[in-house]
C-alpha positions in Angstrom: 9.1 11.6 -27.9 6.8 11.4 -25.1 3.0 12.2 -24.4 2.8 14.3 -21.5 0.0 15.2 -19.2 0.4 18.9 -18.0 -1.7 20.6 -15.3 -1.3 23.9 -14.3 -0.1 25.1 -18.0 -2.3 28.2 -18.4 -0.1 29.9 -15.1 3.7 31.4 -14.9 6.0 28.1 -14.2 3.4 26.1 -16.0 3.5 27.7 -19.0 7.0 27.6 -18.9 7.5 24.0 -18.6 5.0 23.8 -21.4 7.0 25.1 -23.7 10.3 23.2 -22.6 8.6 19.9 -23.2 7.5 21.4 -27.1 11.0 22.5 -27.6 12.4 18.6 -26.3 9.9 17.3 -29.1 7.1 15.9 -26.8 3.5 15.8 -27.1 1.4 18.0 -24.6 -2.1 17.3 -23.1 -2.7 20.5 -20.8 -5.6 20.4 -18.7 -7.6 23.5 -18.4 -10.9 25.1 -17.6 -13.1 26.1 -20.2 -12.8 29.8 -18.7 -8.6 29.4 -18.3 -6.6 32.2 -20.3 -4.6 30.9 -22.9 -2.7 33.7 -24.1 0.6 32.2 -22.7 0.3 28.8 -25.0 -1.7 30.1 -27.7 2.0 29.9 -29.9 2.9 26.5 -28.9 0.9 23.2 -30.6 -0.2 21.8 -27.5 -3.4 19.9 -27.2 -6.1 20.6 -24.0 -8.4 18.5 -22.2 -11.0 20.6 -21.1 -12.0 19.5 -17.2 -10.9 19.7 -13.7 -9.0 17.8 -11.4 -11.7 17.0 -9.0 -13.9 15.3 -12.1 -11.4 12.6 -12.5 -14.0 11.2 -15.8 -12.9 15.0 -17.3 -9.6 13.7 -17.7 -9.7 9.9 -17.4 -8.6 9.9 -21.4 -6.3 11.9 -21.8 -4.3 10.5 -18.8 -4.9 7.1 -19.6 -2.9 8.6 -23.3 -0.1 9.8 -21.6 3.4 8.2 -20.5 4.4 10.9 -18.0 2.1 13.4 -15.5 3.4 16.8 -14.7 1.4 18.1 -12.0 2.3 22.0 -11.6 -1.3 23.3 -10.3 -1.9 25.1 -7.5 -2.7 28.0 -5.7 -0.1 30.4 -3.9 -2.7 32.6 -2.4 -6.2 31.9 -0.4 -8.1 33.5 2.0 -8.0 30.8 4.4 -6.6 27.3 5.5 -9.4 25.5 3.6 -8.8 27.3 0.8 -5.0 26.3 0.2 -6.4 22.4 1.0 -9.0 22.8 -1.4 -6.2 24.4 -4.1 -3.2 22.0 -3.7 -4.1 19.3 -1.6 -7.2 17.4 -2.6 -5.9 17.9 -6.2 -2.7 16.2 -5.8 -4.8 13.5 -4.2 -7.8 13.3 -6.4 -4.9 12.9 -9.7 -2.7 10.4 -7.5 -6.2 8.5 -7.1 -6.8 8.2 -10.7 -3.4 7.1 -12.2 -3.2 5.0 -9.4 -6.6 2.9 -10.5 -6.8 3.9 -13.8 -3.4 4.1 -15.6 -0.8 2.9 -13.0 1.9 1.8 -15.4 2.2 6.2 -16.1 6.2 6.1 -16.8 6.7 8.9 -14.0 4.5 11.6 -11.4 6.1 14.7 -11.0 4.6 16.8 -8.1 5.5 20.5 -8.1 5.5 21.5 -4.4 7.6 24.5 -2.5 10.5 25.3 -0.3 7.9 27.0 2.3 7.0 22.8 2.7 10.1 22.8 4.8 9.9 26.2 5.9 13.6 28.5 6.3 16.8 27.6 6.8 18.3 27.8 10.4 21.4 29.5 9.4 23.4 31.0 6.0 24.1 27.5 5.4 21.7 25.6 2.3 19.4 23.0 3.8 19.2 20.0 1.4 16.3 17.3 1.2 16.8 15.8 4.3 15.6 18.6 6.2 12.5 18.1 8.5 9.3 19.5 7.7 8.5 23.0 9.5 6.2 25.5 7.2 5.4 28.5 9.0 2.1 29.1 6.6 -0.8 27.7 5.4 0.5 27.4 1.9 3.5 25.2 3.0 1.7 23.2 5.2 -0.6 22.6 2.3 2.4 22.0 0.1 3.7 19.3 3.0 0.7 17.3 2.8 0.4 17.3 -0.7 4.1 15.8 -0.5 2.8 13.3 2.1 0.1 12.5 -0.3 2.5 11.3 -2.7 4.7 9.5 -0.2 1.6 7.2 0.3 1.9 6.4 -3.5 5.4 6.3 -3.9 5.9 2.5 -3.6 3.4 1.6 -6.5 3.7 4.7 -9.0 7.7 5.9 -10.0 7.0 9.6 -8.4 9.2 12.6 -8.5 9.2 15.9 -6.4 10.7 19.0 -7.1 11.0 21.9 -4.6 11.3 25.3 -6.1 12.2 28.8 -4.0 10.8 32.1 -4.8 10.0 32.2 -8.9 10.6 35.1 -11.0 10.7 36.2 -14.5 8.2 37.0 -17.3 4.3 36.5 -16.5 4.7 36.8 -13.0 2.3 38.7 -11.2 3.8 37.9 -7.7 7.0 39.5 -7.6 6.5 41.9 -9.8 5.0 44.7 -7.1 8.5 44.5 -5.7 9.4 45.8 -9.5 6.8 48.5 -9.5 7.7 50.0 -6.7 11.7 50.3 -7.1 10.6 51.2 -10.6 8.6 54.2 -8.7 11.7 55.0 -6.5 10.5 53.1 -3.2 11.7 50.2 -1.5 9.7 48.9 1.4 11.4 47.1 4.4 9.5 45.7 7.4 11.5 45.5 10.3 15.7 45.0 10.4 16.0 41.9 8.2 17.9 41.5 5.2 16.8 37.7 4.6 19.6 35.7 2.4 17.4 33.8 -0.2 17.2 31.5 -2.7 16.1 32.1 -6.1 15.6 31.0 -9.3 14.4 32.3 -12.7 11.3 30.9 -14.2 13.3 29.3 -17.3 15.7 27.8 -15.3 12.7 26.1 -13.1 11.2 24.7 -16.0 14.2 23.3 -17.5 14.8 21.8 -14.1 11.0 20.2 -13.8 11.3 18.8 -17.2 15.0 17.0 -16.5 14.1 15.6 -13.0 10.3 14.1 -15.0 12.6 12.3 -17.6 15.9 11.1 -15.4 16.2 7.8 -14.0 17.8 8.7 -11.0 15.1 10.9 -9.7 12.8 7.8 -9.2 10.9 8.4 -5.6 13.0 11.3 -5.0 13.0 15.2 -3.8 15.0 18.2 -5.1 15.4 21.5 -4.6 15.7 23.5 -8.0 17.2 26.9 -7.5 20.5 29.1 -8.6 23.3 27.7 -6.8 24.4 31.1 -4.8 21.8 32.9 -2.6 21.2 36.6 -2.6 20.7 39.2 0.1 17.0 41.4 -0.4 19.2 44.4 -0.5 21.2 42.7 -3.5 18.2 41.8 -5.4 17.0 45.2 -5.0 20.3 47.1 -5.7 20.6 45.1 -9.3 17.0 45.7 -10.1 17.6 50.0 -9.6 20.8 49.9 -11.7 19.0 47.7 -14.3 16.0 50.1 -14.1 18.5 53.2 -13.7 16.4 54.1 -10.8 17.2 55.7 -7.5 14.9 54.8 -4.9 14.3 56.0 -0.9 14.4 52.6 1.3 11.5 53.4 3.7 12.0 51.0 6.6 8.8 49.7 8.6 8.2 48.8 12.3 7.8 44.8 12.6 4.7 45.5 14.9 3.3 48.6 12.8 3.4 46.2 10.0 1.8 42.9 11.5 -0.9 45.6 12.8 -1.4 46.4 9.6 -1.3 43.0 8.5 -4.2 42.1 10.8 -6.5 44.8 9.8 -6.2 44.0 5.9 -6.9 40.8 6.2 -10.3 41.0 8.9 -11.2 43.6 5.6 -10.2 41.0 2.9 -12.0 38.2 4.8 -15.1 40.2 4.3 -14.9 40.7 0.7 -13.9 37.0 0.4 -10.9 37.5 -1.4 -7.6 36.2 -0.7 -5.4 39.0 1.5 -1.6 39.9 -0.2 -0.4 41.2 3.2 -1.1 39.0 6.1 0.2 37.8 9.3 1.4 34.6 8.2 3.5 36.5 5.5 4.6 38.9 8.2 6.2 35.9 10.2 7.8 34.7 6.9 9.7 38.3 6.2 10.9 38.2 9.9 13.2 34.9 9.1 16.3 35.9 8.1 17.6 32.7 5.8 15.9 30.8 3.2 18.5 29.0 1.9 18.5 25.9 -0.3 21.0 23.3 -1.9 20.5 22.6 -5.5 23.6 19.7 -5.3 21.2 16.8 -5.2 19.7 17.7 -8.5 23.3 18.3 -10.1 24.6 15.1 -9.2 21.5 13.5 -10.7 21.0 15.0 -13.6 23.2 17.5 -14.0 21.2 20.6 -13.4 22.1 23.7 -13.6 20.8 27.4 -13.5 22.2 29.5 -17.0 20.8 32.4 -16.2 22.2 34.3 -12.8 20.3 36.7 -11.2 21.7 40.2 -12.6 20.7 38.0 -16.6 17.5 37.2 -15.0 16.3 40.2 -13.6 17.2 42.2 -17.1 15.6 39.3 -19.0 12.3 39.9 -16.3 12.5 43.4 -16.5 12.9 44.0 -20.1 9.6 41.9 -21.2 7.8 43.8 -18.2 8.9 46.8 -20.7 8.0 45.0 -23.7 4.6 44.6 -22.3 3.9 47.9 -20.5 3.7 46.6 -17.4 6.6 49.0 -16.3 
């Protein structure tokens, strides 16, 4: 039994790997904001530290408690460059700060980044770890440096990162539009691309976070987590209509009528000051047509693997969006 120090619990994957570590038998310090939702940990006997990662003496004690640090904070959508440094960046730096003056003898860092750190895959074939850096957005350039953050680190505290792909599963709020609309008989395409992607479900993540925190082998290393076979779009959204027992109308869009639109939303969203869901940078995402990753290194370290294929995980998403009324 371990005492672990858990950012990021209050959100999708965090919760998630918050209860993995309860059901391992481990302690749990989560740190949260006074004004963070609960409602996802409220079942689980997990104690909080009530602060913020930029206020290193609002979590000085409970990190100097703890044996292992699982930072998964961090924000997938801002309205502008600053905002994503200001989200995953100085966070990640600010918590590498502390442990390292405070409590560097913590048994293990894990850092949470993303696949966009790297950016997509040049062909159908999985990139593994060793690829160069090349995010085509904010967020993964944000997600790069927060990784170069910890490379500065890495030769005095026993650091971990894990790179996950697109997330889905219950409590997301991200993915889930896609549900709504096949749920409403639409599926939206820009442009001719049907990108081959990797996946995995948010279960499968946490399990994965958890085992590369507590192995040996993963000492000052990186891993992709994800489902071992990748999934055409049009797959993805063919399994979620028969699991839905919807037929839907595929209403394909114009690249350029698309990034037009892209533009316009977010000059509008930059006024309100809200972060924009449809941007350009997104745009130039959806016109890549592989995102492909290798989970091997993480299976010949610590044996991980995904139990829960998509056509499991999509039902198993699906049905709590049911359960909830979200659908």
């Amino acid at each position: 039994m371990a005492q672990v120090f858990l950012t990021g619990a209050t959100g999708f994957v965090g919760s998630f790997v918050a209860r993995e570590l309860i059901a391992r038998q481990h302690r749990v310090t989560c740190l949260i904001r006074s004004s963070s939702n609960r409602r996802w940990l409220n079942d689980l006997p997990v104690d909080y530290c009530m602060g913020s990662l930029m206020q290193t003496e609002t979590f000085l004690e409970a990190l100097k408690k703890s044996d292992y640090v699982l930072h998964v904070a961090g924000v997938t959508s801002a309205k502008n460059e600053q905002g994503y440094i200001e989200g995953n960046v100085r966070p990640t730096e600010s918590l590498l700060r502390a442990i390292d003056t405070y409590h560097p003898e913590i048994r293990r860092f894990l850092l949470v980044s993303s696949q966009a750190a790297v950016g997509p895959s040049p062909s159908e074939k999985p990139i593994d770890e060793s690829h160069p850096y090349q995010p085509l957005t904010d967020y993964g350039r944000s997600k790069m440096l927060s990784e170069k953050i910890a490379h500065g680190y890495i030769s005095r505290i026993p650091i971990t990162i894990v790179r996950p792909p697109a997330v889905y599963g219950p409590r997301d709020t991200g993915v889930y539009n896609f549900f709504k609309l096949i749920n409403r008989g639409l599926n939206l395409m820009v442009g001719k691309t049907d990108q081959l992607v990797s996946l995995v479900y948010v279960e499968d993540l946490a399990r994965g976070i958890v085992q590369a925190a507590f192995s040996p082998q993963s000492i000052g290393q990186t891993y992709f987590l994800c489902e071992e076979a990748p999934y055409y779009w049009s797959q993805v959204t063919q399994l979620t209509a028969q699991i839905l027992n919807r037929k839907y109308l595929t209403i394909k869009l114009p690249y350029s009528f698309t990034y037009t639109i892209a533009f316009i939303i977010e000059k509008l969203t930059a006024l309100s000051g809200s972060p924009s869901i449809l941007n350009r940078q997104k745009m130039n995402e959806l016109r890549q047509p592989f995102w492909v990753i290798s989970p091997q290194r993480a299976q010949s370290d610590f044996q991980y693997q995904t139990v829960f294929p998509l056509p499991v995980g999509l039902k198993k998403t699906i049905d709590w969006y049911k359960e909830q009324r979200w659908l």
